[in-house]
Backbone as a chain_set.jsonl record, in Angstrom:
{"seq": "XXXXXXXXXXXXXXXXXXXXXXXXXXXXXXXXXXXXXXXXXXXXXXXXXXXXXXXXXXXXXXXXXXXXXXXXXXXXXXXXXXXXXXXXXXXXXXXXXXXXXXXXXXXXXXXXXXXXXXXXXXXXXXXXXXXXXXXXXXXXXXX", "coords": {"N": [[-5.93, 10.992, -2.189], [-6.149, 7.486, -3.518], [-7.184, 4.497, -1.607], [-4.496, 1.798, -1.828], [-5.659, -2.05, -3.38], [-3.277, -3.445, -2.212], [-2.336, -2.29, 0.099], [-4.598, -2.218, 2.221], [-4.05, -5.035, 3.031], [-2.232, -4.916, 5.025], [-1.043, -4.297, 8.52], [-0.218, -2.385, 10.563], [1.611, -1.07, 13.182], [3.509, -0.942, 16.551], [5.868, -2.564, 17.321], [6.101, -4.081, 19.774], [7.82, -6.368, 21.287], [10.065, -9.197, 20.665], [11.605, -11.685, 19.326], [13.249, -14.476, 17.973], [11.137, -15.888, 16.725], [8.686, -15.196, 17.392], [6.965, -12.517, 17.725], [5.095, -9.339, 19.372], [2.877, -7.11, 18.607], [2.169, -3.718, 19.223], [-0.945, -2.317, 18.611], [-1.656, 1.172, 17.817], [-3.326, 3.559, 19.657], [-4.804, 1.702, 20.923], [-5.893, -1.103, 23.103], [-4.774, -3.117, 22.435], [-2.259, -6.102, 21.72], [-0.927, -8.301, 20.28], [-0.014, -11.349, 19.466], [2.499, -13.208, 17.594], [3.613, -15.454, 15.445], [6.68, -15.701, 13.662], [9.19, -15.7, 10.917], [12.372, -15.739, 12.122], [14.627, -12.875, 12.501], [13.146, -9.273, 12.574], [14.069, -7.401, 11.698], [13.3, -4.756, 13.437], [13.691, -2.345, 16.098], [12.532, -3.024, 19.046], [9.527, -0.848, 20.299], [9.546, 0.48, 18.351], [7.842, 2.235, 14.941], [6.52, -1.038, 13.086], [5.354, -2.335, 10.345], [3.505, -4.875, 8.4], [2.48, -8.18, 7.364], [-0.168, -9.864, 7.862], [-1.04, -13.199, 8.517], [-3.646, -15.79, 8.359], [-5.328, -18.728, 9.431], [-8.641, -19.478, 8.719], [-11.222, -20.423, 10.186], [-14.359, -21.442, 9.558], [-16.404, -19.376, 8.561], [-18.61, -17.003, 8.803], [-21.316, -14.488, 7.723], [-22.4, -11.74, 9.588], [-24.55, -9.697, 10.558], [-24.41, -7.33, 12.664], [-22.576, -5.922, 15.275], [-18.944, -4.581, 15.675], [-15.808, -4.201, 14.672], [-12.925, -6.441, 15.794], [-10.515, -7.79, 17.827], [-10.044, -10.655, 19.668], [-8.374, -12.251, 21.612], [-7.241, -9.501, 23.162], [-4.635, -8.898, 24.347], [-2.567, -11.36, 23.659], [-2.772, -14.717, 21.696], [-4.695, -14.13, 18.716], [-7.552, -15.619, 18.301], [-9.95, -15.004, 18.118], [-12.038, -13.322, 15.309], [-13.454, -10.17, 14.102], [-14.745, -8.427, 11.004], [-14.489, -6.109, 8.578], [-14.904, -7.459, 5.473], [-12.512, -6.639, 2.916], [-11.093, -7.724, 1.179], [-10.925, -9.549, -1.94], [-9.4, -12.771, -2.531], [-8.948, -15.145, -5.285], [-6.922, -17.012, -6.023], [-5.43, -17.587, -4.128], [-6.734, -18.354, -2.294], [-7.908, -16.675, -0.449], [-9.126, -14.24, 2.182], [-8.956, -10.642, 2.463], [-9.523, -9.466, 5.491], [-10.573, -6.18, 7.258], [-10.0, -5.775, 10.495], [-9.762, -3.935, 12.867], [-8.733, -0.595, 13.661], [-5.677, 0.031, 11.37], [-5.695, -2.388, 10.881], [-5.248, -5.162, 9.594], [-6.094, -9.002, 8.732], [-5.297, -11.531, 6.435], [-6.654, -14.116, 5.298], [-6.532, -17.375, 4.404], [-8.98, -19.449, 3.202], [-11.09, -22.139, 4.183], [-11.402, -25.633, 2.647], [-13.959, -25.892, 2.541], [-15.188, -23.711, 1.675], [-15.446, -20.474, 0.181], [-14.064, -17.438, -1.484], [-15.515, -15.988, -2.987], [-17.929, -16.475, -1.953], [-18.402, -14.08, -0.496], [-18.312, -10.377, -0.037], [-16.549, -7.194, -0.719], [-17.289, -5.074, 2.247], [-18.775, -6.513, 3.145], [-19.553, -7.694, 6.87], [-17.678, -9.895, 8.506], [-17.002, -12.881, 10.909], [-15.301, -14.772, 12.659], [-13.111, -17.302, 13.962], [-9.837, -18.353, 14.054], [-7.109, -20.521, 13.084], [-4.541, -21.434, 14.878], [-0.949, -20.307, 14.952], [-0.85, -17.704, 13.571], [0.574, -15.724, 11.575], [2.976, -13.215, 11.159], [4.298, -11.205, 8.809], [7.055, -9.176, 8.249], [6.778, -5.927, 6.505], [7.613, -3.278, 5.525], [9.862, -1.121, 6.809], [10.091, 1.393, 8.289], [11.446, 5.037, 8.756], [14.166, 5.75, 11.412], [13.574, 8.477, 12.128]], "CA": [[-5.237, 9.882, -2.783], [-7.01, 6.248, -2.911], [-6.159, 3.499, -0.686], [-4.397, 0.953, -2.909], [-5.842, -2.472, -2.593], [-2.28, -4.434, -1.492], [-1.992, -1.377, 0.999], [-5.482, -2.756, 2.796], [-3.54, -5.785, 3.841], [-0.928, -4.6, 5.831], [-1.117, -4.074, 9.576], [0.897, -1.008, 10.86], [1.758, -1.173, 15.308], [4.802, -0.861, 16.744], [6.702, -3.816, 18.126], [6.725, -4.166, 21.513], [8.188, -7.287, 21.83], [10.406, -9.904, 20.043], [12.568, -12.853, 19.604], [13.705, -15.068, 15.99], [9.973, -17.195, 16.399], [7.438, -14.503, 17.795], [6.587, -10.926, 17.77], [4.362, -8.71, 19.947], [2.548, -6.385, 18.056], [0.836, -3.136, 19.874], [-1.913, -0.816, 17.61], [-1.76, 2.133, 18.279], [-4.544, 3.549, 20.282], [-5.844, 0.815, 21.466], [-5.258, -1.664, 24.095], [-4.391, -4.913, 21.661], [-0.778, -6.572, 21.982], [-1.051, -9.042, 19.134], [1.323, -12.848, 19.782], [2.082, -13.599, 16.043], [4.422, -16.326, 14.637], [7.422, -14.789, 12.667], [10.165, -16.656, 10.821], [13.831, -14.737, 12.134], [14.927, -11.264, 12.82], [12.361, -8.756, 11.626], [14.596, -5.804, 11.438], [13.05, -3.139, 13.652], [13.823, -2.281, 17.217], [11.317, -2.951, 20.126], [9.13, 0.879, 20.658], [9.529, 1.225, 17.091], [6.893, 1.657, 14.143], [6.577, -1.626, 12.108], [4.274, -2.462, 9.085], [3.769, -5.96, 7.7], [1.069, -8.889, 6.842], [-0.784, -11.293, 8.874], [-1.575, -13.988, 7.539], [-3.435, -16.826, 9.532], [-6.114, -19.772, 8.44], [-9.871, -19.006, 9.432], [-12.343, -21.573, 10.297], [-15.434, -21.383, 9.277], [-16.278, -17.94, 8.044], [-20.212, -16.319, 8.705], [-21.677, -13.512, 7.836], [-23.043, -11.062, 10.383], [-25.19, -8.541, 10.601], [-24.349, -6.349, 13.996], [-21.466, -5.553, 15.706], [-18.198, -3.66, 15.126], [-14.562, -5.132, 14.225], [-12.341, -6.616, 16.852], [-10.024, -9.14, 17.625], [-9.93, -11.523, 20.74], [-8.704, -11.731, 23.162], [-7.232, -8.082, 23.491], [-4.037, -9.533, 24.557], [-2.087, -12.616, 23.326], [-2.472, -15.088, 20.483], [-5.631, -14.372, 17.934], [-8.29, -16.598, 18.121], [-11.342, -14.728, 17.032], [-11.803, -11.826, 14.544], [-15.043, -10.281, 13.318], [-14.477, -7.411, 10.512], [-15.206, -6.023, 7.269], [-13.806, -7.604, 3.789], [-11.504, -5.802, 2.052], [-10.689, -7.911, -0.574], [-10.885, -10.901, -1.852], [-8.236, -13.514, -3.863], [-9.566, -16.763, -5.472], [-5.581, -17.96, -6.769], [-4.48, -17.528, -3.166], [-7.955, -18.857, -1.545], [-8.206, -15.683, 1.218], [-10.264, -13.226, 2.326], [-8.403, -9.89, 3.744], [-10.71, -8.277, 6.338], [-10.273, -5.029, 8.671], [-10.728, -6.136, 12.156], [-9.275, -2.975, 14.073], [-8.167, 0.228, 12.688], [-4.832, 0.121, 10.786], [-4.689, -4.275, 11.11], [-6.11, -6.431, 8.616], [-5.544, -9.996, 8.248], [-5.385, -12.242, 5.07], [-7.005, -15.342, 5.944], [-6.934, -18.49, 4.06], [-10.033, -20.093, 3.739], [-10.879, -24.177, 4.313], [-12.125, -25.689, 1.242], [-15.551, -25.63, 2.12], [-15.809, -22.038, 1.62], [-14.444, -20.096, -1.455], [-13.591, -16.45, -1.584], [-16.457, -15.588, -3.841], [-18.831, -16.477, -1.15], [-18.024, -12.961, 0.404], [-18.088, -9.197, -0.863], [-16.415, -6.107, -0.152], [-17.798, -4.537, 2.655], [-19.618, -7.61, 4.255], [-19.367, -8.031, 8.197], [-17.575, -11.517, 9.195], [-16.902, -13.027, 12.077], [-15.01, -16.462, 12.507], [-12.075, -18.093, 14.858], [-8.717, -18.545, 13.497], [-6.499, -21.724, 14.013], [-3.225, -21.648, 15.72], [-0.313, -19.771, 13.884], [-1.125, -16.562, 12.772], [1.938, -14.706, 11.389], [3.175, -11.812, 10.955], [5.803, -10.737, 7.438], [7.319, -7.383, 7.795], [7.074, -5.377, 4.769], [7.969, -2.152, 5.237], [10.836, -0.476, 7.757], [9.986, 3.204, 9.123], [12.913, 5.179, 9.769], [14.028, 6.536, 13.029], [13.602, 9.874, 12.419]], "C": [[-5.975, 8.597, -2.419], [-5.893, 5.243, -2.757], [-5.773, 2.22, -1.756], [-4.952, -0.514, -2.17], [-4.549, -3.417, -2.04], [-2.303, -3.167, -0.015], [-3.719, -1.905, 2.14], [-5.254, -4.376, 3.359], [-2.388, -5.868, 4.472], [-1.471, -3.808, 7.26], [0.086, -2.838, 9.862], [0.907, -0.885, 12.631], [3.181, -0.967, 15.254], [5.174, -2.111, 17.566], [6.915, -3.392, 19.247], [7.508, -5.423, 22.011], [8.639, -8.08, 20.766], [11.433, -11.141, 20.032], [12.081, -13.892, 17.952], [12.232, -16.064, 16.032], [8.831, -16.473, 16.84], [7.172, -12.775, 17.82], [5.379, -10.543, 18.574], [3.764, -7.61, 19.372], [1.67, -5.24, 18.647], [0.322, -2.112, 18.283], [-1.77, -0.002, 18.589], [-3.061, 2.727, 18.525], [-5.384, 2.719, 20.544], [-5.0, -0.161, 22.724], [-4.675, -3.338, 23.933], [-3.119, -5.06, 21.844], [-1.413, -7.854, 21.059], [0.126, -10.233, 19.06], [1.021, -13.219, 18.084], [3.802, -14.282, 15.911], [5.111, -15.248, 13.342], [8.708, -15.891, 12.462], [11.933, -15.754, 10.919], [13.325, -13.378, 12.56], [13.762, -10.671, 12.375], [12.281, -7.323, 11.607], [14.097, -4.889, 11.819], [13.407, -3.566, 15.256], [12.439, -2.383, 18.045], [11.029, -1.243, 20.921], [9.472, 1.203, 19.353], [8.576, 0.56, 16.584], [7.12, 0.254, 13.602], [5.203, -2.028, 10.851], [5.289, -3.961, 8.347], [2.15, -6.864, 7.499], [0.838, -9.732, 7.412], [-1.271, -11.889, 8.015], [-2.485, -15.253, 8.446], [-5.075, -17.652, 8.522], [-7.825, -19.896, 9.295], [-10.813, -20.167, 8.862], [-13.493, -21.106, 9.626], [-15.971, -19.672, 9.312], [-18.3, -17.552, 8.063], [-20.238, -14.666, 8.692], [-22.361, -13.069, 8.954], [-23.541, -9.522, 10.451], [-24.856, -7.315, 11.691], [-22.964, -6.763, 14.779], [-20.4, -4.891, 15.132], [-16.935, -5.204, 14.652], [-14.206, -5.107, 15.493], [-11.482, -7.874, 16.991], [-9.853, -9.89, 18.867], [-8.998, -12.912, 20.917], [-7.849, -10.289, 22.774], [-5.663, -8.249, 23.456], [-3.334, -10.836, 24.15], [-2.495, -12.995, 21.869], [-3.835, -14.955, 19.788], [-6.632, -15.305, 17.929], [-9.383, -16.269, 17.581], [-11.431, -13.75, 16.584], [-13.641, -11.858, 13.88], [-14.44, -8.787, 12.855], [-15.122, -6.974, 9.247], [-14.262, -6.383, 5.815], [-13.668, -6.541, 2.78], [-11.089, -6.153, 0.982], [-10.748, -9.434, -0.522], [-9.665, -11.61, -3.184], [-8.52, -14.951, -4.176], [-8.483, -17.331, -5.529], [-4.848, -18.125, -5.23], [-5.781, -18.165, -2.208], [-7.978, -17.843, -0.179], [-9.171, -14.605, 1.019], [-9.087, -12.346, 3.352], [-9.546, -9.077, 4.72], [-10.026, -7.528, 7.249], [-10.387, -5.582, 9.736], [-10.53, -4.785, 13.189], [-8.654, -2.055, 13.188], [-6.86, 0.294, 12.322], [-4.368, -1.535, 10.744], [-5.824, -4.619, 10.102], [-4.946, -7.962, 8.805], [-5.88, -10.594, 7.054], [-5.521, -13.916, 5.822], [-6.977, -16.536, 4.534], [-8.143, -18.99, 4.341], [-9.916, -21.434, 3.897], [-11.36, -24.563, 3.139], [-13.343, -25.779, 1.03], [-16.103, -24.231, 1.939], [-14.67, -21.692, 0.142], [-14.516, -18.655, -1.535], [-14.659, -15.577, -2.348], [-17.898, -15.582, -3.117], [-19.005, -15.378, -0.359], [-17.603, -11.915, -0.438], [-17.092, -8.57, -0.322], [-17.076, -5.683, 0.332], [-18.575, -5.148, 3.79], [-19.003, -7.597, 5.45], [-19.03, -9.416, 8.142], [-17.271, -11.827, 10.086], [-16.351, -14.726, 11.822], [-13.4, -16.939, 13.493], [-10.724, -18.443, 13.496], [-8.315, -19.734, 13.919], [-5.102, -20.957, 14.398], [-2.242, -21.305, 15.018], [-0.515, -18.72, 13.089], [0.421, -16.136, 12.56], [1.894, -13.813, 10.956], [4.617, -11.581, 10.003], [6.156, -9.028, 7.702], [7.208, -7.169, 6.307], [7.808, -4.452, 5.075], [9.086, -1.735, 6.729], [10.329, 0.993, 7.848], [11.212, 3.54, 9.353], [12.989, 5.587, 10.997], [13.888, 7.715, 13.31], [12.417, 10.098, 13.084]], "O": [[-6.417, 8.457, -1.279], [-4.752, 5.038, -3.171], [-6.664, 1.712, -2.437], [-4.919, -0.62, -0.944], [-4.964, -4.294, -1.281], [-2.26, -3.787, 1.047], [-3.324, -1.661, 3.28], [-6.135, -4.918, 4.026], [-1.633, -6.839, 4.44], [-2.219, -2.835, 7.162], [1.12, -2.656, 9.22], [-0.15, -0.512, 13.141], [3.894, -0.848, 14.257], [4.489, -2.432, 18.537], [7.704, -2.545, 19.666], [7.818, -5.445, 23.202], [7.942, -7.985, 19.756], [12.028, -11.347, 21.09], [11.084, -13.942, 17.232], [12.275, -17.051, 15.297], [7.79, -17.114, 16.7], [8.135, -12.319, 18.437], [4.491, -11.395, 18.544], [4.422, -6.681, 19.839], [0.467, -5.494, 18.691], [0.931, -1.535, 17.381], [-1.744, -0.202, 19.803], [-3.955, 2.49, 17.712], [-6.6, 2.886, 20.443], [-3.854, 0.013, 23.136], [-4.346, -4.244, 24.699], [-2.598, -4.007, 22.212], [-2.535, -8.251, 21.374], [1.198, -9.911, 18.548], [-0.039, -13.42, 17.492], [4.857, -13.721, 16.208], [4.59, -14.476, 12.537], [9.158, -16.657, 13.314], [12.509, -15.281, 9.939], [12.215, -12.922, 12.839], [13.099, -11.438, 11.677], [11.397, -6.468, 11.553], [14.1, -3.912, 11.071], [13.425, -4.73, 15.657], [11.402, -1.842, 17.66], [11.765, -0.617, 21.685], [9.737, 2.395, 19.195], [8.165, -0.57, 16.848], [8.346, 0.148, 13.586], [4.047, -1.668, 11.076], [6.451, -4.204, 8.018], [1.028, -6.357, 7.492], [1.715, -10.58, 7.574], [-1.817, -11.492, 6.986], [-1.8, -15.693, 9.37], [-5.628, -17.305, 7.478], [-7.959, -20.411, 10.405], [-11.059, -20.623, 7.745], [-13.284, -20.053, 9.023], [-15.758, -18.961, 10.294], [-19.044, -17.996, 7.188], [-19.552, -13.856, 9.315], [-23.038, -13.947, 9.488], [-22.893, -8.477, 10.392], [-25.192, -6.207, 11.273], [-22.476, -7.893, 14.769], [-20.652, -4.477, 14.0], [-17.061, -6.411, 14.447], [-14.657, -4.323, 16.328], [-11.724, -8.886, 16.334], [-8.871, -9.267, 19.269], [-9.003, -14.068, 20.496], [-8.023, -10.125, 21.567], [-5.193, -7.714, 22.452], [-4.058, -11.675, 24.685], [-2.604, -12.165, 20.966], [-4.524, -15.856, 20.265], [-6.243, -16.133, 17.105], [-9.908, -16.946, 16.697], [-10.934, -12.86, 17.274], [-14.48, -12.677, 13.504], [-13.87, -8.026, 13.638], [-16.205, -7.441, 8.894], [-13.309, -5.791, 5.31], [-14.442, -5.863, 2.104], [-10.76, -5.465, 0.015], [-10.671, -10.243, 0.403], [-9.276, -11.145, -4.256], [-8.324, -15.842, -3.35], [-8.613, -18.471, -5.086], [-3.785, -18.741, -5.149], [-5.342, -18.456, -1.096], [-8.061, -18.288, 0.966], [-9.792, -14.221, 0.028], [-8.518, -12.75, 4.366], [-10.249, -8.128, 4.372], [-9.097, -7.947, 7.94], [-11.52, -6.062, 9.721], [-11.178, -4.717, 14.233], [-8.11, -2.417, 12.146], [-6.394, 0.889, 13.294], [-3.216, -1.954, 10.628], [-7.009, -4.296, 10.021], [-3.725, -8.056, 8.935], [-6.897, -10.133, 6.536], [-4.779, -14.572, 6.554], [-7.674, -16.157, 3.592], [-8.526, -19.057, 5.509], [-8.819, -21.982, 3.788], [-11.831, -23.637, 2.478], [-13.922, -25.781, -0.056], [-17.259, -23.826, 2.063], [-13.763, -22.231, -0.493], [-15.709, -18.548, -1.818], [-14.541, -14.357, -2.231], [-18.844, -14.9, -3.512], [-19.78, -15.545, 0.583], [-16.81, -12.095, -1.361], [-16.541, -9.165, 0.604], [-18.048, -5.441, -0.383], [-18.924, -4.679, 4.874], [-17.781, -7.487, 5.353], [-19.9, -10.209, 7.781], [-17.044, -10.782, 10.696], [-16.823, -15.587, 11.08], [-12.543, -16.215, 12.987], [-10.889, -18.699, 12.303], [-8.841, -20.228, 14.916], [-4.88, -19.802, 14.033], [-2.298, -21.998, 14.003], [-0.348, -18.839, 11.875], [1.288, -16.273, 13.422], [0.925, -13.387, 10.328], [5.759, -11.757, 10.428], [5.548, -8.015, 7.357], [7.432, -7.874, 5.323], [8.99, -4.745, 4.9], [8.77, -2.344, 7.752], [10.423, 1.515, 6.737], [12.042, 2.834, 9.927], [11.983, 5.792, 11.677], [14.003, 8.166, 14.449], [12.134, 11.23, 13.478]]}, "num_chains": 1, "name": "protein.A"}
C-alpha cells in the first residue's frame, strides 16, 4: 500500500507528558522527548499512542550533502532539525521534512526562501524559531 502524501506529515509518539499549553512527545525507539506548544486538552492519556502535526517556522533553510536526520537537542524544545523533504506546499509556504523515523515537521518558510527552492528527497538542515506545535489528528484506541 503507498504512503499517502498528508500521511508523511504526521508525527506518531506517545505522550509522555501534558498540560492545556504544552505536550511532551516521546518516539518510539529512540531517546527524543519532544517540548511542543499545544492549544488545550489533546484528548489522549499520558503512556498512550498519539498521532498529530508539527508545525513550527524554520530559519534559513540549506541544503546538505552528509549526514543523517535528527532533531536537537534530544530532549526539550526543537531548535535544530536536519532531514529529508517530503513534500512541498507553495499556498501554505512549507516544506514537510522527515527528521527521525515516524516525526516529520511542516515548516513554514521566511520569505526569502520559497518552497520550490527544494525537492523531494533533498537533505536539509536549518534551526527553527521558538514555538513549534504540535495538532493532534488522530486518537488510537486503548485496546
Amino acid at each position: 500500500m503507498a504512503t499517502q502524501a498528508k500521511d508523511l506529515a504526521l508525527t506518531r509518539g506517545v505522550l509522555a507528558d501534558a498540560d492545556d499549553t504544552r505536550v511532551t512527545i516521546a518516539l518510539p525507539h529512540t531517546d527524543y522527548r519532544l517540548h511542543l506548544a499545544v492549544d488545550g486538552p489533546v484528548g489522549s492519556r499520558v503512556g498512550k499512542p498519539i498521532t498529530g502535526r508539527i508545525t513550527a517556522t524554520a530559519r534559513r533553510v540549506d541544503v546538505v550533502r552528509t549526514g543523517g536526520r535528527f532533531i536537537e537537542p534530544v530532549m526539550g524544545r526543537p531548535r535544530r532539525l536536519q532531514g529529508t523533504v517530503v513534500a512541498t506546499d507553495m499556498s501554505r509556504h512549507t516544506l514537510t521534512v522527515q527528521c527521525a523515523a515516524g516525526c516529520s515537521f511542516v515548516c513554514r518558510l521566511l520569505d526569502e526562501q520559497r518552497p520550490t527552492d527544494f525537492g523531494p528527497g533533498q537533505l536539509v538542515a536549518f534551526d527553527i524559531e521558538r514555538g513549534a506545535h504540535f495538532e493532534p489528528i488522530l486518537q488510537w484506541s486503548d485496546d
